[in-house]
C-alpha positions as a printed NumPy array, in Angstrom:
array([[  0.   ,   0.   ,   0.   ],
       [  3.051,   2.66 ,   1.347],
       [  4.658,   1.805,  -2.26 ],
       [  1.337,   2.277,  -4.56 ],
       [  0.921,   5.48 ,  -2.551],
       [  4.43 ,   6.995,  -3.126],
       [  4.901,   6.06 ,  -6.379],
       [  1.163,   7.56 ,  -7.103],
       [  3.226,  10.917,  -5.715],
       [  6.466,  10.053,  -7.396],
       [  3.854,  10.299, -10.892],
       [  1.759,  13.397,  -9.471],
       [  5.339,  15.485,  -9.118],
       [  6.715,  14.258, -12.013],
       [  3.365,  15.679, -13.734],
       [  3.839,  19.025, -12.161],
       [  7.328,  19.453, -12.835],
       [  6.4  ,  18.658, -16.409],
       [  3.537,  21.099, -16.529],
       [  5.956,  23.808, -14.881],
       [  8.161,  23.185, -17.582],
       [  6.257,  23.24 , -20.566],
       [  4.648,  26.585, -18.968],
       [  7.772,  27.966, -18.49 ],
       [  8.865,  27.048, -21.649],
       [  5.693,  28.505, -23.371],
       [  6.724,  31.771, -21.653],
       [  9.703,  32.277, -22.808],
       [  8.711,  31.792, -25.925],
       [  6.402,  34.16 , -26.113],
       [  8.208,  36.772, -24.456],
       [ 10.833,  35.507, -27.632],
       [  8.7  ,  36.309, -30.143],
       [  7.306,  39.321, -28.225],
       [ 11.145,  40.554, -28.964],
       [ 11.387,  39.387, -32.486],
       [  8.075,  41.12 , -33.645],
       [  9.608,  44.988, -33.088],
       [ 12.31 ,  43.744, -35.287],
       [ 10.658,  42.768, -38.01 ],
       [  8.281,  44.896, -38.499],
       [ 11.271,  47.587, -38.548],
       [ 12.89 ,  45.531, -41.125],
       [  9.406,  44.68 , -43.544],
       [  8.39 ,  48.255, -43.116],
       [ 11.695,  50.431, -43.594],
       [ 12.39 ,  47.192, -46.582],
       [  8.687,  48.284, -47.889],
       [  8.797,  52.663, -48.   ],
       [ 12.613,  52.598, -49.231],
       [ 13.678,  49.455, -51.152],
       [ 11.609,  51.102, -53.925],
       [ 13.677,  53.905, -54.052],
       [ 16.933,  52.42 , -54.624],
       [ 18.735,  51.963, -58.124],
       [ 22.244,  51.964, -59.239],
       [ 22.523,  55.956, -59.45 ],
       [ 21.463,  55.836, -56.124],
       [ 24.178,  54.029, -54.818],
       [ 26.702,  56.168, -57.751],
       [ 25.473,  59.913, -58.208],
       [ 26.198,  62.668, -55.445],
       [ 23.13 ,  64.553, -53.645],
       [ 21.091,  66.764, -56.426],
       [ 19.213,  70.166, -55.358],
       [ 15.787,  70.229, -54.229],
       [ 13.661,  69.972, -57.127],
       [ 16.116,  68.075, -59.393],
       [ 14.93 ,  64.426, -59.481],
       [ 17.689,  61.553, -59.305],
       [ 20.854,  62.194, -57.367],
       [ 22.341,  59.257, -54.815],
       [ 24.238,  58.964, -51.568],
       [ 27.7  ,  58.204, -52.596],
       [ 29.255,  60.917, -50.449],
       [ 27.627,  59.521, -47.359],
       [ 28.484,  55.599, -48.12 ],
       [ 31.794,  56.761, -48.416],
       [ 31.924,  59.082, -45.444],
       [ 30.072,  56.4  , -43.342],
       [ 33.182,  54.358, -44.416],
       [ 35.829,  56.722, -43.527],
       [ 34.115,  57.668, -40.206],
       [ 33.56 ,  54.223, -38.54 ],
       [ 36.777,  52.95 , -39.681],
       [ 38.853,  55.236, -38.321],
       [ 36.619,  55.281, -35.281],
       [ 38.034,  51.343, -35.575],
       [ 41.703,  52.207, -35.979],
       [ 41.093,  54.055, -32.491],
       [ 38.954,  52.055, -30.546],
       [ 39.479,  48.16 , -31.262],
       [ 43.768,  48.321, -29.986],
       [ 42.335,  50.237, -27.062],
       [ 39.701,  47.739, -26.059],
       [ 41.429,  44.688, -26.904],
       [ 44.964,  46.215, -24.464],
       [ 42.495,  47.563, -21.341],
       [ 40.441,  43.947, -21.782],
       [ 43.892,  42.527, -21.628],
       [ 44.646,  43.877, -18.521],
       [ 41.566,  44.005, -16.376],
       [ 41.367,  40.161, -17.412],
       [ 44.356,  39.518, -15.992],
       [ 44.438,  41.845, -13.222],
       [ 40.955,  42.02 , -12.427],
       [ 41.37 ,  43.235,  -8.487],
       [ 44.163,  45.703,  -9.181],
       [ 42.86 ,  49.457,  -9.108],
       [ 43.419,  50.093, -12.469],
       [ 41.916,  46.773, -13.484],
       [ 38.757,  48.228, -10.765],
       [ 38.975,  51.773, -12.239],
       [ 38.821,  50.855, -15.688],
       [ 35.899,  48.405, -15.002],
       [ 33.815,  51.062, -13.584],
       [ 34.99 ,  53.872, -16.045],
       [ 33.528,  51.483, -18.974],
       [ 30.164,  50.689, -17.319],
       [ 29.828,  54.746, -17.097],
       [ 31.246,  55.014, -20.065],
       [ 28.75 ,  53.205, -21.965],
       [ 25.573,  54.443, -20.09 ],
       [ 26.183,  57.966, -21.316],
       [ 24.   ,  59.758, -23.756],
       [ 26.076,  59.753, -27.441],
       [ 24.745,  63.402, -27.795],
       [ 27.049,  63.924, -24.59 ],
       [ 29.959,  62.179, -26.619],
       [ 29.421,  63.921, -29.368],
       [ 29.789,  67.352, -27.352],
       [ 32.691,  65.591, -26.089],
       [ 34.018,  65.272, -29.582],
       [ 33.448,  69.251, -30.183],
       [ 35.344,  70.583, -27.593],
       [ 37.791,  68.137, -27.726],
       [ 38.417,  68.437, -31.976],
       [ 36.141,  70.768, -33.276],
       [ 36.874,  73.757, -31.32 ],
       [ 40.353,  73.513, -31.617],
       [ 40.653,  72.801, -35.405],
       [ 37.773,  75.612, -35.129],
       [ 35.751,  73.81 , -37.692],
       [ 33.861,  70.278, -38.493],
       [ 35.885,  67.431, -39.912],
       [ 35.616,  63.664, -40.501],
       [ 38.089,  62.637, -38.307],
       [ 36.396,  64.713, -35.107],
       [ 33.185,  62.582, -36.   ],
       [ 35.683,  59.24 , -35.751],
       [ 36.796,  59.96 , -32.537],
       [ 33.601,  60.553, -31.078],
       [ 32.463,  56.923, -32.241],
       [ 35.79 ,  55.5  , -30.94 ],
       [ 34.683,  56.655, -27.448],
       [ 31.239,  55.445, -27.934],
       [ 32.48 ,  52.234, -29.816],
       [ 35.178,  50.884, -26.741],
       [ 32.84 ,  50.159, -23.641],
       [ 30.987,  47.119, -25.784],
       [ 34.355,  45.942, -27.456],
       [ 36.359,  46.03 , -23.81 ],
       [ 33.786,  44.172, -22.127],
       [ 32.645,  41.914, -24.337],
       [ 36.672,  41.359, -24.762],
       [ 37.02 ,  41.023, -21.004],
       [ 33.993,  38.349, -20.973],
       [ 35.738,  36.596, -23.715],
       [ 39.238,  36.185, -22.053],
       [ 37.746,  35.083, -18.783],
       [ 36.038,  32.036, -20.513],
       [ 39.032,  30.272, -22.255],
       [ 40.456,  27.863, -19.84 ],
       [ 42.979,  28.683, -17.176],
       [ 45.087,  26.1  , -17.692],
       [ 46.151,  27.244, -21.149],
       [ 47.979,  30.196, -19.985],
       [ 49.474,  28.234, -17.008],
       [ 51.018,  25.778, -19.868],
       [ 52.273,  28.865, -22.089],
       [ 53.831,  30.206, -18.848],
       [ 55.429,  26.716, -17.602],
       [ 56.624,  26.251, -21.26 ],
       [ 58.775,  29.664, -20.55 ],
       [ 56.416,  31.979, -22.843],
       [ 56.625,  35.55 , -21.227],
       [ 53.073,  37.296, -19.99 ],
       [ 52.77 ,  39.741, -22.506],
       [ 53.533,  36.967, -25.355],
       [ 50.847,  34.461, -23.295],
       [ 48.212,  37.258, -23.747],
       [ 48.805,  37.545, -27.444],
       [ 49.545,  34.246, -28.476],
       [ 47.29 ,  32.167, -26.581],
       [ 44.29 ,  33.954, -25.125],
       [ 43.432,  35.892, -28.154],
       [ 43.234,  33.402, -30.609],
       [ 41.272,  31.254, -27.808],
       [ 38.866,  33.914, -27.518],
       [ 38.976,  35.28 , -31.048],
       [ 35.289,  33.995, -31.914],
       [ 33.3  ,  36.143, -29.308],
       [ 35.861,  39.016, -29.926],
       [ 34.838,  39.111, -32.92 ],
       [ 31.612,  39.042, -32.755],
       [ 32.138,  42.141, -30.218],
       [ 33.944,  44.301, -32.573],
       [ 30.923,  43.465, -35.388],
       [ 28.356,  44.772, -32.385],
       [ 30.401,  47.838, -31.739],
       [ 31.043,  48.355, -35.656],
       [ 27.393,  47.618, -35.87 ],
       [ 25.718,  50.388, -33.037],
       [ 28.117,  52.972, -33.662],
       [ 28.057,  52.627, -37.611],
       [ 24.129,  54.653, -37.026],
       [ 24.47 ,  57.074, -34.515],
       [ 23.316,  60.053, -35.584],
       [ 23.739,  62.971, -32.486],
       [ 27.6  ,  62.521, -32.624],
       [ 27.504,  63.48 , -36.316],
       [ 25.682,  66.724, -35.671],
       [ 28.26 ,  67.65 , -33.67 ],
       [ 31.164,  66.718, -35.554],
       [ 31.43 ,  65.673, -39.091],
       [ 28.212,  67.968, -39.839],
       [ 27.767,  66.563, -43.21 ],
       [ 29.233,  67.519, -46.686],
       [ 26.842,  67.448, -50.168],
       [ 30.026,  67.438, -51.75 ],
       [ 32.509,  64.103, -52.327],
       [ 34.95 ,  64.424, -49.301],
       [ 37.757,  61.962, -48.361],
       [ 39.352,  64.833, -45.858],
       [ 39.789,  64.068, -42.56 ],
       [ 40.03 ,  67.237, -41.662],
       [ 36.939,  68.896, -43.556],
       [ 33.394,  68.097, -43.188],
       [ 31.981,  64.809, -43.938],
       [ 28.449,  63.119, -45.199],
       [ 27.17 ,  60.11 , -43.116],
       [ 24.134,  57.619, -43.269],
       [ 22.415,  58.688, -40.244],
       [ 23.056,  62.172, -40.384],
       [ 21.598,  62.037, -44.355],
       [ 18.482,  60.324, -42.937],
       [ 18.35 ,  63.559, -40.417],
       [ 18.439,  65.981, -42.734],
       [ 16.265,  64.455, -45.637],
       [ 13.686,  63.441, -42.867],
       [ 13.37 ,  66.84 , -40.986],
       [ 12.85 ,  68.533, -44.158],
       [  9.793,  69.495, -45.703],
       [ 10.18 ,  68.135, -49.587],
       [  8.792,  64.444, -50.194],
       [ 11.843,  63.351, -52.815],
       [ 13.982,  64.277, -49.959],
       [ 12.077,  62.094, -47.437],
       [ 12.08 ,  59.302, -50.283],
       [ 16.136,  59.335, -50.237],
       [ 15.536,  59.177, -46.489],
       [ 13.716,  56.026, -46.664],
       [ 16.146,  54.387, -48.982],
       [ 19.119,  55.853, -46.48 ],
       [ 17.471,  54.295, -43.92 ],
       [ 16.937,  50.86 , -45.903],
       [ 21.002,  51.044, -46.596],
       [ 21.947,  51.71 , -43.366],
       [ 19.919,  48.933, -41.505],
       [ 20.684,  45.922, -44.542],
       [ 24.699,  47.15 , -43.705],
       [ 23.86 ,  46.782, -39.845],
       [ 22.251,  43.169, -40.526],
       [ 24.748,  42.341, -43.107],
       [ 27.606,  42.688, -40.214],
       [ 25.768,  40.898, -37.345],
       [ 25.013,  37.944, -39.645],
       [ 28.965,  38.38 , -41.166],
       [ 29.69 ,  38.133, -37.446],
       [ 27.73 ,  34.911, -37.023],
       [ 29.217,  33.197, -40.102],
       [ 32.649,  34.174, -39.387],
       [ 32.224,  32.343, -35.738],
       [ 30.56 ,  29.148, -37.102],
       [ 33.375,  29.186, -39.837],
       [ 36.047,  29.524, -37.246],
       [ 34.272,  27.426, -35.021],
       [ 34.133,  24.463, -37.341],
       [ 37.376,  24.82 , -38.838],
       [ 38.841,  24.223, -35.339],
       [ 36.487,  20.791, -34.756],
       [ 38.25 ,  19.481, -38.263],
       [ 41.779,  20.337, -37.498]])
């Protein structure tokens, strides 16, 4: 009788823990595709107002004057392309040397300072970086240029890289840079050697995230590289960018110009997907040519 009783209990909580899962499964996801829906209706409905505006002089032809039908964003491809890479030349040896050390000296107050500045760092309004930016470039040069715009995505760009670098190192096994260090490698040679490559998949896909939220910031341009209608390659003149096109064709008051806005908008968002899923098949490639080798 005791044994038909507890195993009728042993069934009745095995029931409930399998009800409590399924719910909780069901849950999450919903609350999943609560997330996903945003998302996609961004992507069908920016896809839907500006894929229809693009065509190969769009992508070719400088800006034309209100009125004149045609033109294309050239300048601003190219200026987005100036902008966020040199924003990369600054930011990615930064993060990847500070990530270095507070991995390795976590509890040091540097490693403590630098922790803290980041989380700051990366909670601040990018209109507040982009002031940054003009007193710390603009002023002094004592007009807007591409390469004040760069710095100002540099700052924003190095509290995602540095952590997500710092999250990275942490997870490759200890014992790999004990054996680098009892095979006579020195520290600095250890960090280079061994842990990045280890960790080079998620660091990766960190720089692609940085590339990717500071490649459509828009505030930091105001401030900055202002925007050019004119070709520029200058670093130190005025510069055209993707989000700061979208401002200025979307605040104004002429529908061809808020056409080009949509299509700006439909470039800018396929580049941002492009590198998140670049990101994703670089790590799977990497991933799987290490489980054949």
């Amino acid at each position: 009788m005791s044994q038909a009783m507890s195993l009728r209990a042993s069934r009745t909580r095995y029931a409930l823990r399998k009800f409590i899962n399924t719910l909780m499964l069901s849950l999450t996801g919903l609350a999943t595709l609560f997330a996903i829906i945003p998302l996609v209706w961004i992507v069908v409905y920016i896809t839907r107002e500006g894929g229809r505006y693009l065509s190969v002089d769009f992508f070719t032809q400088l800006p034309t004057p209100v009125g004149v039908p045609g033109g294309g964003i050239v300048n601003s491809l190219v200026g987005s392309l100036i902008v966020v890479g040199i924003a990369c030349l600054i930011a990615i040896p930064i993060s990847l040397v500070a990530a270095l050390y507070v991995a390795d000296h976590p509890t040091t107050p540097l490693g403590v300072l630098v922790r803290f500045s980041t989380d700051v760092l990366s909670g601040v309004p990018t209109i507040v970086v982009g002031m940054f930016a003009y007193a710390l470039v603009v002023l002094p040069q004592r007009h807007f240029s591409a390469l004040a715009g760069s710095v100002a995505l540099a700052v924003i760009m190095v509290p995602p890289v540095l952590r997500t670098t710092e999250e990275m190192l942490k997870l490759v096994p200890r014992n790999l840079r004990e054996g680098s260090l009892a095979l006579g490698a020195s520290n600095w040679k250890t960090s280079l050697q061994v842990l990045l490559p280890a960790a080079l998949n998620g660091i990766v896909t960190g720089v692609m995230l940085g590339i990717a939220r500071v490649a459509g910031e828009t505030a930091p341009m105001i401030f900055t590289a202002f925007g050019n209608p004119f070709f520029n390659t200058d670093l130190s003149q005025p510069i055209a960018t993707l989000p700061q096109t979208i401002f200025v064709y979307a605040i104004s008051p002429y529908q061809d110009w808020h056409a080009k806005a949509w299509a700006t908008a439909f470039v800018l968002i396929a580049a941002v997907l492009g590198l998140n899923i670049a990101a994703r098949l670089l790590t799977w490639w990497r991933t799987r040519r290490l489980r054949l080798a």
